[in-house]
mmJSON file of the N, C-alpha and C atoms, coordinates in Angstrom:
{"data_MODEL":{"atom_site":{
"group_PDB":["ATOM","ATOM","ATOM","ATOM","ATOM","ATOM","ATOM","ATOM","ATOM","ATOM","ATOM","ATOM","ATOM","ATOM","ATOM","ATOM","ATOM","ATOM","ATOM","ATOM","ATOM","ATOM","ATOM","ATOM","ATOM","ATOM","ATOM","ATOM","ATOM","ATOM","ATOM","ATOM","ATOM","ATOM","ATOM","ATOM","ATOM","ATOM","ATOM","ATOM","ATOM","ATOM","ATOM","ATOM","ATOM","ATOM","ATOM","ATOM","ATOM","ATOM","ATOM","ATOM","ATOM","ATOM","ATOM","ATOM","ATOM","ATOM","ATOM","ATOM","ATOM","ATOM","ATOM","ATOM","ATOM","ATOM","ATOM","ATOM","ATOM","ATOM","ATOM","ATOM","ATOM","ATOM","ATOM","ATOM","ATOM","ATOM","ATOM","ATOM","ATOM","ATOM","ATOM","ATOM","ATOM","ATOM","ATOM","ATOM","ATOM","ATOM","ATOM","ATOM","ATOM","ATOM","ATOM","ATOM","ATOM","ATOM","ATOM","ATOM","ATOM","ATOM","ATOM","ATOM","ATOM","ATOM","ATOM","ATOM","ATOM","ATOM","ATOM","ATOM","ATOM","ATOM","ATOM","ATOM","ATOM","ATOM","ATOM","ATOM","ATOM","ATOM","ATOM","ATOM","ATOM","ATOM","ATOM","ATOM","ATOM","ATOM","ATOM","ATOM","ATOM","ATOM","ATOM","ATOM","ATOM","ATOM","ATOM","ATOM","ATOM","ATOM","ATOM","ATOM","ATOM","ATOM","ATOM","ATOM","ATOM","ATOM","ATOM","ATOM","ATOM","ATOM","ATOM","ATOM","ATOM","ATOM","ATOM","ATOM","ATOM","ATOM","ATOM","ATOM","ATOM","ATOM","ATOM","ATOM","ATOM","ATOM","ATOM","ATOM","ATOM","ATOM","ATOM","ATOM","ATOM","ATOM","ATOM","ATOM","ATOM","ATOM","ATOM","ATOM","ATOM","ATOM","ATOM","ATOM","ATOM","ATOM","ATOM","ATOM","ATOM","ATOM","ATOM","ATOM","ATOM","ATOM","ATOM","ATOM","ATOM","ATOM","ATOM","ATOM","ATOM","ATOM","ATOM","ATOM","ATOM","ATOM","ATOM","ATOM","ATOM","ATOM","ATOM","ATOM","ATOM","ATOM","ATOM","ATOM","ATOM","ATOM"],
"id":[1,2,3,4,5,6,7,8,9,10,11,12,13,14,15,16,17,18,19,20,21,22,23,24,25,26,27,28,29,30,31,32,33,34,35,36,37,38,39,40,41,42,43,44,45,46,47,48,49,50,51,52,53,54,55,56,57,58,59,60,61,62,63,64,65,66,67,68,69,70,71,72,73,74,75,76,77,78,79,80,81,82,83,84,85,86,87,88,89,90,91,92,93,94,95,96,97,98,99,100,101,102,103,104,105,106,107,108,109,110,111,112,113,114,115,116,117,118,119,120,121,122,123,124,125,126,127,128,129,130,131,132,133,134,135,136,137,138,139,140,141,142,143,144,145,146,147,148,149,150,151,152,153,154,155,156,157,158,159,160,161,162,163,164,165,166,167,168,169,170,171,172,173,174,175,176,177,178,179,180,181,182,183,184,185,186,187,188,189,190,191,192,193,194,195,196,197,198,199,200,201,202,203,204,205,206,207,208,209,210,211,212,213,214,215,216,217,218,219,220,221,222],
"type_symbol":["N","C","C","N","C","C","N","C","C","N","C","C","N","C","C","N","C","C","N","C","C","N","C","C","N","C","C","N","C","C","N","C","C","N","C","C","N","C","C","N","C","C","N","C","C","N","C","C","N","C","C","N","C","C","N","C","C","N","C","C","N","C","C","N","C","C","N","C","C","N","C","C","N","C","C","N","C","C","N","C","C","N","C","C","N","C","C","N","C","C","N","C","C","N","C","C","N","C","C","N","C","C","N","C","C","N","C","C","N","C","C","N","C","C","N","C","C","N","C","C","N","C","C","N","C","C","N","C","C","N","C","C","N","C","C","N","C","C","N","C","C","N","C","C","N","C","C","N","C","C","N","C","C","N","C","C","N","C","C","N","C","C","N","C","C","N","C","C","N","C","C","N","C","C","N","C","C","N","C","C","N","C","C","N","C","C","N","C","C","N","C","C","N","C","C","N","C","C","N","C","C","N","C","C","N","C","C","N","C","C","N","C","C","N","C","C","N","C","C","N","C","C"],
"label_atom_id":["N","CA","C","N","CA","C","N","CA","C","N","CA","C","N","CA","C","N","CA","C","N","CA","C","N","CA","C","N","CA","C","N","CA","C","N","CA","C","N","CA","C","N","CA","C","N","CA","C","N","CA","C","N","CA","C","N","CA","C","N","CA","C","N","CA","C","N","CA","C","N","CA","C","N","CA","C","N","CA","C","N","CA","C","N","CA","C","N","CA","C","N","CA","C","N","CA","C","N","CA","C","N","CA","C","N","CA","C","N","CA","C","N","CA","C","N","CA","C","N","CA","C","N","CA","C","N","CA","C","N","CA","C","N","CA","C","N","CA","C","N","CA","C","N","CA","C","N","CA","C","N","CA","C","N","CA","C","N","CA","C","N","CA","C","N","CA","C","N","CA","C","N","CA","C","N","CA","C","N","CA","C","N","CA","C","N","CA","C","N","CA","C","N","CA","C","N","CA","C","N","CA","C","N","CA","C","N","CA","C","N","CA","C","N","CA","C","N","CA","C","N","CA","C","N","CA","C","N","CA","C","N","CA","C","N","CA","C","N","CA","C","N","CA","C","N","CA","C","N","CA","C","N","CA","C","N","CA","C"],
"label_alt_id":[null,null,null,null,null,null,null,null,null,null,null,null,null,null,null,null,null,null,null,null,null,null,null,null,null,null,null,null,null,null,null,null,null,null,null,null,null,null,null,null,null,null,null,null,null,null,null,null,null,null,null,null,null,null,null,null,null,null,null,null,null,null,null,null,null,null,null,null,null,null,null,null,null,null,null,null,null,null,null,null,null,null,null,null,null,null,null,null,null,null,null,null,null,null,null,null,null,null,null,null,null,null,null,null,null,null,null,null,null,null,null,null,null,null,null,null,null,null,null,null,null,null,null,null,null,null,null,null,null,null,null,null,null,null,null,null,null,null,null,null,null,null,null,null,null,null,null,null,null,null,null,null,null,null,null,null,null,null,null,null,null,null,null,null,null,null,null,null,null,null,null,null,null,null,null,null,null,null,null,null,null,null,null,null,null,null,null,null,null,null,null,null,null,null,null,null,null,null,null,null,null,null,null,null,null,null,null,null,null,null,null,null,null,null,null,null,null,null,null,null,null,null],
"label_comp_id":["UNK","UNK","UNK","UNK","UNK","UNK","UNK","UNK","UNK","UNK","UNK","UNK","UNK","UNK","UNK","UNK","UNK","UNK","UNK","UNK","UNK","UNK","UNK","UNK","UNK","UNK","UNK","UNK","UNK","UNK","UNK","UNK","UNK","UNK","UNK","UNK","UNK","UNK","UNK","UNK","UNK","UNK","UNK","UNK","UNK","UNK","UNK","UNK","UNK","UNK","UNK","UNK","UNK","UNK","UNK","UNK","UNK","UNK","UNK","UNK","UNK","UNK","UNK","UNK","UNK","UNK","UNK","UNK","UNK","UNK","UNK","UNK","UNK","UNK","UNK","UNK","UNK","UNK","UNK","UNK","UNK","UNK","UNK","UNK","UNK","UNK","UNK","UNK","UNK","UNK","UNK","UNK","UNK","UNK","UNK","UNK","UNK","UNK","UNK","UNK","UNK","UNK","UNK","UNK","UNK","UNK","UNK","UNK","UNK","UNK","UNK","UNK","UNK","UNK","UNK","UNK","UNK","UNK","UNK","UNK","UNK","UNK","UNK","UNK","UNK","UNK","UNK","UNK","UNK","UNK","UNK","UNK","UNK","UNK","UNK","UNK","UNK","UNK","UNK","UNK","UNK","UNK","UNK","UNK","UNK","UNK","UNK","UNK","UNK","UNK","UNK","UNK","UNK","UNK","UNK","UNK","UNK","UNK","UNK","UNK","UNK","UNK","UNK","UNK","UNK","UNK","UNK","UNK","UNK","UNK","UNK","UNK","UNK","UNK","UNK","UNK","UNK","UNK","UNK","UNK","UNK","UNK","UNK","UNK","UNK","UNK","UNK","UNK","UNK","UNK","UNK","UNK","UNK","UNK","UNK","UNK","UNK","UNK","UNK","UNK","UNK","UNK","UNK","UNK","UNK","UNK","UNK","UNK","UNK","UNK","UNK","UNK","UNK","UNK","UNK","UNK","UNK","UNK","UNK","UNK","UNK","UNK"],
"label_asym_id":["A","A","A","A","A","A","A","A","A","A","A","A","A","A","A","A","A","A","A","A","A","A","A","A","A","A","A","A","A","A","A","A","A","A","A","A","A","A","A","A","A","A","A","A","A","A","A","A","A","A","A","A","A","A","A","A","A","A","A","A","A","A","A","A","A","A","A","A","A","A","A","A","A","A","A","A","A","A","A","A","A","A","A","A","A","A","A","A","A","A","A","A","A","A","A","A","A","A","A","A","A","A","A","A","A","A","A","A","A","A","A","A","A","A","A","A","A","A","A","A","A","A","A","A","A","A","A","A","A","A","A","A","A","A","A","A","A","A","A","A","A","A","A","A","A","A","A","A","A","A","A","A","A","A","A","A","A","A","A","A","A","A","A","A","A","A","A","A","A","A","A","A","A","A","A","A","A","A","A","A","A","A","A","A","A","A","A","A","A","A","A","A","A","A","A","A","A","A","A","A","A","A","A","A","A","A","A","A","A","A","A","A","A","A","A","A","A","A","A","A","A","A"],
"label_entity_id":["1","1","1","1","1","1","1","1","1","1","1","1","1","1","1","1","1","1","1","1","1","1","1","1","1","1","1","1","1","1","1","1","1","1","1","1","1","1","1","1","1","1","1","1","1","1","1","1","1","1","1","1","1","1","1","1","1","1","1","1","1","1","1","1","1","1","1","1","1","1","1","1","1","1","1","1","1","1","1","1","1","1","1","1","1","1","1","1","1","1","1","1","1","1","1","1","1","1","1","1","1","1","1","1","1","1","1","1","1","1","1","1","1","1","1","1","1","1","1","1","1","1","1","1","1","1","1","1","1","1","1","1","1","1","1","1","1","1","1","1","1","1","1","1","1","1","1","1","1","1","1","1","1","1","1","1","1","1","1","1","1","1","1","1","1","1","1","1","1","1","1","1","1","1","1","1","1","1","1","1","1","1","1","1","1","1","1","1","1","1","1","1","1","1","1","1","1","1","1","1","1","1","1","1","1","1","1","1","1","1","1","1","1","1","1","1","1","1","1","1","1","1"],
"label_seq_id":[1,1,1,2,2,2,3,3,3,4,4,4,5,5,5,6,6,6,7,7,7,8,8,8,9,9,9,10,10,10,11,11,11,12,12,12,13,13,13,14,14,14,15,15,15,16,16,16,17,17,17,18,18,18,19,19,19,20,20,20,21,21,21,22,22,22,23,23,23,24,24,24,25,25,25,26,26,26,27,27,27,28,28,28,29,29,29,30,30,30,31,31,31,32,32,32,33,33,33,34,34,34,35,35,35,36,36,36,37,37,37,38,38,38,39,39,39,40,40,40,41,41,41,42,42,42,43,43,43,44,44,44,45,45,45,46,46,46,47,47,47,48,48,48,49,49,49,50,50,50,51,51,51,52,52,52,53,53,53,54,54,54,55,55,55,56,56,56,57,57,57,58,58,58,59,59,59,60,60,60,61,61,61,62,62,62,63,63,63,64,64,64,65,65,65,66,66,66,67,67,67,68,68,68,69,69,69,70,70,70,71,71,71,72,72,72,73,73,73,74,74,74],
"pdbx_PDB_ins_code":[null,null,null,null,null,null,null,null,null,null,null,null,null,null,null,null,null,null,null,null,null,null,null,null,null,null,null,null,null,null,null,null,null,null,null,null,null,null,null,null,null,null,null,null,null,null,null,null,null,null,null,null,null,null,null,null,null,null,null,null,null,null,null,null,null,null,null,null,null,null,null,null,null,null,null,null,null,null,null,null,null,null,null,null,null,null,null,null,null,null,null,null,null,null,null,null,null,null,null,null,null,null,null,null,null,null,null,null,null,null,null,null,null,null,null,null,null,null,null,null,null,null,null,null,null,null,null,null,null,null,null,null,null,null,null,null,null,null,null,null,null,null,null,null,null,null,null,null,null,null,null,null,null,null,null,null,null,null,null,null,null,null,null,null,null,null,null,null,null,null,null,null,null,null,null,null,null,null,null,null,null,null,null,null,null,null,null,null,null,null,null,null,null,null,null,null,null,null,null,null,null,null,null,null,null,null,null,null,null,null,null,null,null,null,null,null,null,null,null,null,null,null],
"Cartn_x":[-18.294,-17.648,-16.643,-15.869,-14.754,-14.427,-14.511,-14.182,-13.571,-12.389,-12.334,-13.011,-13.545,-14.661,-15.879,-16.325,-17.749,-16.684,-16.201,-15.398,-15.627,-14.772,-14.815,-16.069,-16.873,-18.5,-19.19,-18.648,-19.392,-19.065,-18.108,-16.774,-17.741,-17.674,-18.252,-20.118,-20.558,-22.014,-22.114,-21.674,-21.685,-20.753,-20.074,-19.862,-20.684,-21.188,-21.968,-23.332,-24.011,-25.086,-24.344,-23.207,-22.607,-22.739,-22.212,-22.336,-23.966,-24.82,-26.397,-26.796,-26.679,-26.83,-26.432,-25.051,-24.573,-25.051,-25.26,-25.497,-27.155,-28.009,-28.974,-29.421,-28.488,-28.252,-27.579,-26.738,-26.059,-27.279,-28.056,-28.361,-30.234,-30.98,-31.953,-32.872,-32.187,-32.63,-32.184,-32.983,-32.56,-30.773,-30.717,-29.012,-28.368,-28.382,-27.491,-26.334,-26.381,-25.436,-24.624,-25.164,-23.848,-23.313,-24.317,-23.119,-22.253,-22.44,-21.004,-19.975,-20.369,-19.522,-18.688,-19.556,-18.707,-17.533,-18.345,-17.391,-15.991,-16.212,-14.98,-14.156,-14.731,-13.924,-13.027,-13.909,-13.262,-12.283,-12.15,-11.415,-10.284,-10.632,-9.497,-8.467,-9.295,-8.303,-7.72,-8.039,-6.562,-6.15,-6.309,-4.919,-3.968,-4.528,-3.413,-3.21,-3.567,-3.166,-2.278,-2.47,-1.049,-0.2,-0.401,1.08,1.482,1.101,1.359,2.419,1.705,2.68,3.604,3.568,5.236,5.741,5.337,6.364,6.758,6.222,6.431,7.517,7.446,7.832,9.769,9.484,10.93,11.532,10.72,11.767,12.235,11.569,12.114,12.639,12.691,13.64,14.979,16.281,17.726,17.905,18.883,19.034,20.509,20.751,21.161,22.623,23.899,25.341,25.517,24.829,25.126,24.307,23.769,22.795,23.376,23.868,24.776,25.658,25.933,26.649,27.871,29.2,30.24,30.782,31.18,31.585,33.43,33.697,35.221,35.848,35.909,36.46,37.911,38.857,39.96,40.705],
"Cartn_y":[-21.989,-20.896,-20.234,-20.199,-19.358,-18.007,-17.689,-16.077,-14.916,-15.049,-15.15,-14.731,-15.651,-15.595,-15.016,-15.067,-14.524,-12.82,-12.205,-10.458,-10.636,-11.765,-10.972,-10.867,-11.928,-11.651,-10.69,-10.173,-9.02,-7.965,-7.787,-6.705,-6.942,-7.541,-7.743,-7.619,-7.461,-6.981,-5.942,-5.343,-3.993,-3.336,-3.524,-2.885,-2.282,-3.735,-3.582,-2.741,-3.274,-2.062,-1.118,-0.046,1.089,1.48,0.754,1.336,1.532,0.646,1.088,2.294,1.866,3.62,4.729,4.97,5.967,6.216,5.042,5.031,6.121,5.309,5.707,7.232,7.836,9.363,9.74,9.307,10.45,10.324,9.581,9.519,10.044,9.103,9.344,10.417,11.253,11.848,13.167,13.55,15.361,15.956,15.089,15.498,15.025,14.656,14.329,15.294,16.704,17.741,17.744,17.48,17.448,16.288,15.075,13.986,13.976,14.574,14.725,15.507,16.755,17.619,17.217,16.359,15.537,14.374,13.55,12.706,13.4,14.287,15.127,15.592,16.02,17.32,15.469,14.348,13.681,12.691,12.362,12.034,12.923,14.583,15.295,15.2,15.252,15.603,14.493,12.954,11.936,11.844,12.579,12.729,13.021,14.48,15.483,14.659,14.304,13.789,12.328,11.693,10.822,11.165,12.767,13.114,14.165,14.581,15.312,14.435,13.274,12.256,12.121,11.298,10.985,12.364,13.655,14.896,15.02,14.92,14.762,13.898,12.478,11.615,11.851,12.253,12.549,13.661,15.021,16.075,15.571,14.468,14.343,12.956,12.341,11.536,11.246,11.052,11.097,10.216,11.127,10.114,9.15,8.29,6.773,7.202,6.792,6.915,6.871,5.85,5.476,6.495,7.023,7.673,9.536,9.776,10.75,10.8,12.19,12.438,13.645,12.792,13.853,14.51,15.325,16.666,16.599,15.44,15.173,15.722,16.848,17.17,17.536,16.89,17.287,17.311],
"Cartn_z":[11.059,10.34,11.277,10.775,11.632,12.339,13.01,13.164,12.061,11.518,10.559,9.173,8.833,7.694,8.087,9.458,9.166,9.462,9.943,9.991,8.287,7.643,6.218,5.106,5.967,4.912,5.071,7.235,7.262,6.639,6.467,5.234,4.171,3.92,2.056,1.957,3.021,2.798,3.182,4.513,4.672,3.635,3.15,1.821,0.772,0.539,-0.707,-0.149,0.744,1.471,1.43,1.896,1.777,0.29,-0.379,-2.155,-2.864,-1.72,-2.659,-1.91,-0.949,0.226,-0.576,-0.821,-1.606,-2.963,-3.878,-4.673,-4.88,-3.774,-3.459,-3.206,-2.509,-1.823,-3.22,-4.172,-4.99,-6.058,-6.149,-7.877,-7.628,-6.525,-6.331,-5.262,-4.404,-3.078,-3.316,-2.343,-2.453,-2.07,-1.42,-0.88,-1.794,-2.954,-3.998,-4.389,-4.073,-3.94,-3.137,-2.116,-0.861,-0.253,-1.129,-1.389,-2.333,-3.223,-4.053,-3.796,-2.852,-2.367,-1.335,-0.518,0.332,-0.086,-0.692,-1.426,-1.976,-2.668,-3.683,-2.337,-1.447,-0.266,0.238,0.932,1.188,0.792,-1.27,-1.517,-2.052,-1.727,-2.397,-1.039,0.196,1.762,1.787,1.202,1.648,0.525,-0.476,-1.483,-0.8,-0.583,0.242,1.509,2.444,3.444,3.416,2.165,2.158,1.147,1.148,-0.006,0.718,1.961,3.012,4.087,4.527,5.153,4.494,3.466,2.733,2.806,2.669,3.073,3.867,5.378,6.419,6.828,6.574,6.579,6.025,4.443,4.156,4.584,5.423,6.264,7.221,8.115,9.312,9.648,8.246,8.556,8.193,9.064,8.792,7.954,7.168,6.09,6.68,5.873,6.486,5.826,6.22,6.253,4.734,4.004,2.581,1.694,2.281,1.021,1.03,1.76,1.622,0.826,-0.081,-1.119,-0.519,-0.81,-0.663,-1.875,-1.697,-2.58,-2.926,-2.715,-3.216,-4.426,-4.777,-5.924,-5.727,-6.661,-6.571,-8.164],
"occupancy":[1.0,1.0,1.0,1.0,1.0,1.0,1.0,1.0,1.0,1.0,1.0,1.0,1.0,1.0,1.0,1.0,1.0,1.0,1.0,1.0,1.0,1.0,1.0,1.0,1.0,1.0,1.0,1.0,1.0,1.0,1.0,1.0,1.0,1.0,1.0,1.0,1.0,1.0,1.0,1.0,1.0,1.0,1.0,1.0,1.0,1.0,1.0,1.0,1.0,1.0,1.0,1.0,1.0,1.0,1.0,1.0,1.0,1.0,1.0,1.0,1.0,1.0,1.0,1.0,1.0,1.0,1.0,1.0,1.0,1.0,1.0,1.0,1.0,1.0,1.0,1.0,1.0,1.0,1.0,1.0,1.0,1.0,1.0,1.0,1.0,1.0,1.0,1.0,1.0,1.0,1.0,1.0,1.0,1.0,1.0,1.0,1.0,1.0,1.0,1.0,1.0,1.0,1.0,1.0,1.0,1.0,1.0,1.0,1.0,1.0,1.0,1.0,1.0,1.0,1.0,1.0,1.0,1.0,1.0,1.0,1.0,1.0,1.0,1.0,1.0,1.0,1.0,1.0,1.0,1.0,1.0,1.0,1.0,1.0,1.0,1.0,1.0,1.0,1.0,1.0,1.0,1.0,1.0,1.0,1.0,1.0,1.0,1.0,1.0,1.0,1.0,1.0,1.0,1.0,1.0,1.0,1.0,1.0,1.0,1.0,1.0,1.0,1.0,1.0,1.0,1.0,1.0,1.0,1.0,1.0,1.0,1.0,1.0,1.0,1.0,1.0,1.0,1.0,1.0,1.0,1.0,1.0,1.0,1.0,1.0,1.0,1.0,1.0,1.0,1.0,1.0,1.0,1.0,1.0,1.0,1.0,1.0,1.0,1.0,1.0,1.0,1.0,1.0,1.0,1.0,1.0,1.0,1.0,1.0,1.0,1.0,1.0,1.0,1.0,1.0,1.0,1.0,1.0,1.0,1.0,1.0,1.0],
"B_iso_or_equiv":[0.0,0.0,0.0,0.0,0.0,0.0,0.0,0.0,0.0,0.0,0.0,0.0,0.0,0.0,0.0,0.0,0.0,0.0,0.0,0.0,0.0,0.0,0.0,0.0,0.0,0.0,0.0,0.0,0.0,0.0,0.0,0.0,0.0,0.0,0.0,0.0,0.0,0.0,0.0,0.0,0.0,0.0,0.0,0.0,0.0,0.0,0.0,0.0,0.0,0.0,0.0,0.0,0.0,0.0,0.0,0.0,0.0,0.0,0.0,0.0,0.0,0.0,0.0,0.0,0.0,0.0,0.0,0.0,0.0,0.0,0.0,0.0,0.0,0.0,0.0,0.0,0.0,0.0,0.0,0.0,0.0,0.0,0.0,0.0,0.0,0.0,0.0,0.0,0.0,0.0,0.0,0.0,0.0,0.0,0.0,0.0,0.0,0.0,0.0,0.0,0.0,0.0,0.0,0.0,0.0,0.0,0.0,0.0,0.0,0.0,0.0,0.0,0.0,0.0,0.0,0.0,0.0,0.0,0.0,0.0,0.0,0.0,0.0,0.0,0.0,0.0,0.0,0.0,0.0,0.0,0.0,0.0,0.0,0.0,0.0,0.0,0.0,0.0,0.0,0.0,0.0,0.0,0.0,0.0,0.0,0.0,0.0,0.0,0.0,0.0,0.0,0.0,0.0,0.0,0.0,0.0,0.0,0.0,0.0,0.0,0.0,0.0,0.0,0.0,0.0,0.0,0.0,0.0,0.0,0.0,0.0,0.0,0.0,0.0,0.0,0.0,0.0,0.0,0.0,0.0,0.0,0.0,0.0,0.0,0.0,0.0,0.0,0.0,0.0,0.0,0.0,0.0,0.0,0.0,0.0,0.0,0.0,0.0,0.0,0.0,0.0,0.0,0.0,0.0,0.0,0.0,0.0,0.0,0.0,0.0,0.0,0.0,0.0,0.0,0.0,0.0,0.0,0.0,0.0,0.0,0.0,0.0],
"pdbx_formal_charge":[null,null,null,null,null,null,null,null,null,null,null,null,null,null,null,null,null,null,null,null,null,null,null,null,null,null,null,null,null,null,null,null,null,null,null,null,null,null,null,null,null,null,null,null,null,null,null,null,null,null,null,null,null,null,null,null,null,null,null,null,null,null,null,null,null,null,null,null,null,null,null,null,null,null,null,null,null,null,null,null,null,null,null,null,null,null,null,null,null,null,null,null,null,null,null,null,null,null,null,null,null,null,null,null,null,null,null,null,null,null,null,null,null,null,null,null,null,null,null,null,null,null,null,null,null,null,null,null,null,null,null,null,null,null,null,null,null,null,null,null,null,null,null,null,null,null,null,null,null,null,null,null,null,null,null,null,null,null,null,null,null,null,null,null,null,null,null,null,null,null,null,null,null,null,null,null,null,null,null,null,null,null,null,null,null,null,null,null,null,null,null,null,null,null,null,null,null,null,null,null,null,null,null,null,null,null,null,null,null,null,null,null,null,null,null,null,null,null,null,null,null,null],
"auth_seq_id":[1,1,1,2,2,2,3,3,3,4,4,4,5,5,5,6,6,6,7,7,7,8,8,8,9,9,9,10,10,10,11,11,11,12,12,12,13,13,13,14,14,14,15,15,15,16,16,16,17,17,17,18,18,18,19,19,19,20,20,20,21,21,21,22,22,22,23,23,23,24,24,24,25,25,25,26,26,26,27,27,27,28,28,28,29,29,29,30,30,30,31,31,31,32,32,32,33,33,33,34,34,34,35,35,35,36,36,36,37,37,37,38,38,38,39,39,39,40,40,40,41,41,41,42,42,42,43,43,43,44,44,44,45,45,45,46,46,46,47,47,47,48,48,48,49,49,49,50,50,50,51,51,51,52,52,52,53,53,53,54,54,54,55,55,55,56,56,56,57,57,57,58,58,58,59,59,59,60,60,60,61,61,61,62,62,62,63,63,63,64,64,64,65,65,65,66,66,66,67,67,67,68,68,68,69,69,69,70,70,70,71,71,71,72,72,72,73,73,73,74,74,74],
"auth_comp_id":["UNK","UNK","UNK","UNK","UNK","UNK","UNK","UNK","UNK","UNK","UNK","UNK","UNK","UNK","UNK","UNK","UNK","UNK","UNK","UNK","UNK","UNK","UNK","UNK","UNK","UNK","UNK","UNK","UNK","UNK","UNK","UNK","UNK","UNK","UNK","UNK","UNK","UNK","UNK","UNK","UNK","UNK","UNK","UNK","UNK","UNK","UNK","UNK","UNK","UNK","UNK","UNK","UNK","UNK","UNK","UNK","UNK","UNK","UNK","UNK","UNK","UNK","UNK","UNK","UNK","UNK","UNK","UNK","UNK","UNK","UNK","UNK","UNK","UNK","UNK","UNK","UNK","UNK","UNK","UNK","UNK","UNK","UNK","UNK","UNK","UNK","UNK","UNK","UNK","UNK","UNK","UNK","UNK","UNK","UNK","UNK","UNK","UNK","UNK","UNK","UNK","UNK","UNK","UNK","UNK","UNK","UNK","UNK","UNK","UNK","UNK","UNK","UNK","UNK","UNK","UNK","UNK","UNK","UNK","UNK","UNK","UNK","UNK","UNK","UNK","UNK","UNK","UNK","UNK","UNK","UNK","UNK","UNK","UNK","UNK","UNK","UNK","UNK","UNK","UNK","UNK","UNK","UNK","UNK","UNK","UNK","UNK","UNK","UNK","UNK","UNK","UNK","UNK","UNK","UNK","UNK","UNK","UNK","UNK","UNK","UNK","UNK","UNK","UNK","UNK","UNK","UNK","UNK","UNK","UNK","UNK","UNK","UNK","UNK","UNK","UNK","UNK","UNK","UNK","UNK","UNK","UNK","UNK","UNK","UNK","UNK","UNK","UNK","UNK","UNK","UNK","UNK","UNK","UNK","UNK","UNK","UNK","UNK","UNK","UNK","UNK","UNK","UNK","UNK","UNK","UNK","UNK","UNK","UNK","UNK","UNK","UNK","UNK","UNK","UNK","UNK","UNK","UNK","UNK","UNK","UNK","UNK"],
"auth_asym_id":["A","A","A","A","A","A","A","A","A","A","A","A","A","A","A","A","A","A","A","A","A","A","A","A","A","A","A","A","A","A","A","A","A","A","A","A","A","A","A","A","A","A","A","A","A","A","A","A","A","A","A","A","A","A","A","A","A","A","A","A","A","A","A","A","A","A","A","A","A","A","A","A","A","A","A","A","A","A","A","A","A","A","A","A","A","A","A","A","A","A","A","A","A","A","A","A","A","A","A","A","A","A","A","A","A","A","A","A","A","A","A","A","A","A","A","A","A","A","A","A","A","A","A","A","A","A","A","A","A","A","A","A","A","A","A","A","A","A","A","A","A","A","A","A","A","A","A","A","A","A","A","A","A","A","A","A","A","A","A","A","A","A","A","A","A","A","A","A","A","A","A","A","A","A","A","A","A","A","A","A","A","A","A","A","A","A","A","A","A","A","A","A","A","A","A","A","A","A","A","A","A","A","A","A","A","A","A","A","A","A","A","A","A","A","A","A","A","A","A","A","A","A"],
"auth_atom_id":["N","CA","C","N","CA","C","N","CA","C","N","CA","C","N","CA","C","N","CA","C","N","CA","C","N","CA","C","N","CA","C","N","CA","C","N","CA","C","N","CA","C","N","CA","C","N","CA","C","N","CA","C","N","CA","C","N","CA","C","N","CA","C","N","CA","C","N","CA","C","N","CA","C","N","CA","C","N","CA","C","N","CA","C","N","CA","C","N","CA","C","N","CA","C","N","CA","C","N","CA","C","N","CA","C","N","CA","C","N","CA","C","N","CA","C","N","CA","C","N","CA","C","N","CA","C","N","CA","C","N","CA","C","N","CA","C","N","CA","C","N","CA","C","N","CA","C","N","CA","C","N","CA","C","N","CA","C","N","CA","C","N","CA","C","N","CA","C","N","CA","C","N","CA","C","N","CA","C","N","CA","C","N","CA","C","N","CA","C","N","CA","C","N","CA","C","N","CA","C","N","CA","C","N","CA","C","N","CA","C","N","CA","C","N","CA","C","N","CA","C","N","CA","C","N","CA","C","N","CA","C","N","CA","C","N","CA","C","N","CA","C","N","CA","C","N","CA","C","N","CA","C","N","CA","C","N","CA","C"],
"pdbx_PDB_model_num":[1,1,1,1,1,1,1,1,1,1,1,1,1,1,1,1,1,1,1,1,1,1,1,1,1,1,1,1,1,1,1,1,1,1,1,1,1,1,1,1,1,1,1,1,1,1,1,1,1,1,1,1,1,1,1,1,1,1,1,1,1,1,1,1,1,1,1,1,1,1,1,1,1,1,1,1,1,1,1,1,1,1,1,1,1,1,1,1,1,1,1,1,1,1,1,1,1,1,1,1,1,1,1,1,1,1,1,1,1,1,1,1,1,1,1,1,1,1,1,1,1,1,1,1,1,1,1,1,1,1,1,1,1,1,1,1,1,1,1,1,1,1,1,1,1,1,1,1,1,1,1,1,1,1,1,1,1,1,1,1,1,1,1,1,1,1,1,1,1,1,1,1,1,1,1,1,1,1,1,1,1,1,1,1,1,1,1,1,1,1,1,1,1,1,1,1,1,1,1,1,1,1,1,1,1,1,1,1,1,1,1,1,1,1,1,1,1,1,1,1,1,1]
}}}
C-alpha cells in the first residue's frame, strides 16, 4: 500500500470516528449543550473569518493598471 493511500484511509476513518464521537456527545451525553454551543460559536467564527479575509484581502490589495476607471468626460 502506498504512502499515499494508507494518509487517505487514515483521513477517512478518523473521520468517520470524529462524526460518531460528536454524534455521540451532541445527541446522547450530558455535554450535549455545549457541544452545540461550540459547534455554532465555531462554525459561525470561520464564516466570519473567511469573509473577513476576502475583506482584508480586497483593502490591501492594489488594484492592477486595467481595472482602474478614468473619469474622461468631455
Amino acid at each position: 500500500m502506498t504512502k499515499q493511500r494508507t494518509m487517505g484511509l487514515t483521513i477517512f476513518v478518523l473521520c468517520i470516528v470524529g462524526f460518531v464521537v460528536y454524534a455521540y456527545l451532541l445527541m446522547l451525553s450530558e455535554w450535549s449543550p455545549i457541544v452545540l454551543q461550540l459547534s455554532v460559536l465555531m462554525a459561525v467564527g470561520g464564516i466570519l473569518g473567511v469573509i473577513s479575509w476576502i475583506g482584508y484581502s480586497m483593502a490591501t490589495t492594489k488594484p492592477s493598471p486595467s481595472s482602474t476607471v478614468s473619469d474622461d468626460k468631455k
